[in-house]
Phi, psi and omega in degrees: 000132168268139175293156175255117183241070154161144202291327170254129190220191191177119161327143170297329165273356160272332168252041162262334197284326196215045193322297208326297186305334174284305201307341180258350175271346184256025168023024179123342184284141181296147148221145171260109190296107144305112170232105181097000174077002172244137197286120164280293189228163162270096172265139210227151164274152201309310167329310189277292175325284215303288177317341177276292181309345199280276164339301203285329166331282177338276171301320148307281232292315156300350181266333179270351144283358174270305184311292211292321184305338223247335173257019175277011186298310212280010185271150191239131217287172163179152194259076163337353190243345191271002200258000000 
């Protein structure tokens, strides 16, 4: 059995019959496309995508400032204003 990451989910041939009309009855809520009683896809709204990439951006960009403090030792100091 697979998990489901998200509260609302629809068959796949009822939400071939209507995207538009599922996406606006899940008001902004992630849905799960079902094929077969197994999730296929997520339809998601560009609001909830855009913050979803937004998050994972956020998190590399922490992680890659975790990396670099962990490497300031080997950094080499400069004076910005002397540029």
């Amino acid at each position: 059995m697979d998990t489901i990451y998200a509260d609302l989910s629809i068959s796949m041939s009822e939400f071939k019959k209507n995207p538009a009309q599922v996406l606006r009855t899940a008001g902004g809520k992630p849905v799960a496309v079902l094929n077969h009683n197994r999730p296929a896809f997520y339809m998601l709204s560009p609001r909830l995508f855009e913050a979803f990439i937004e998050e994972m951006t956020d998190r590399d960009l922490s992680e890659l400032a975790r990396t670099r403090l962990g490497q300031k030792d080997d950094a080499i100091e400069v004076d910005i204003d002397a540029i």
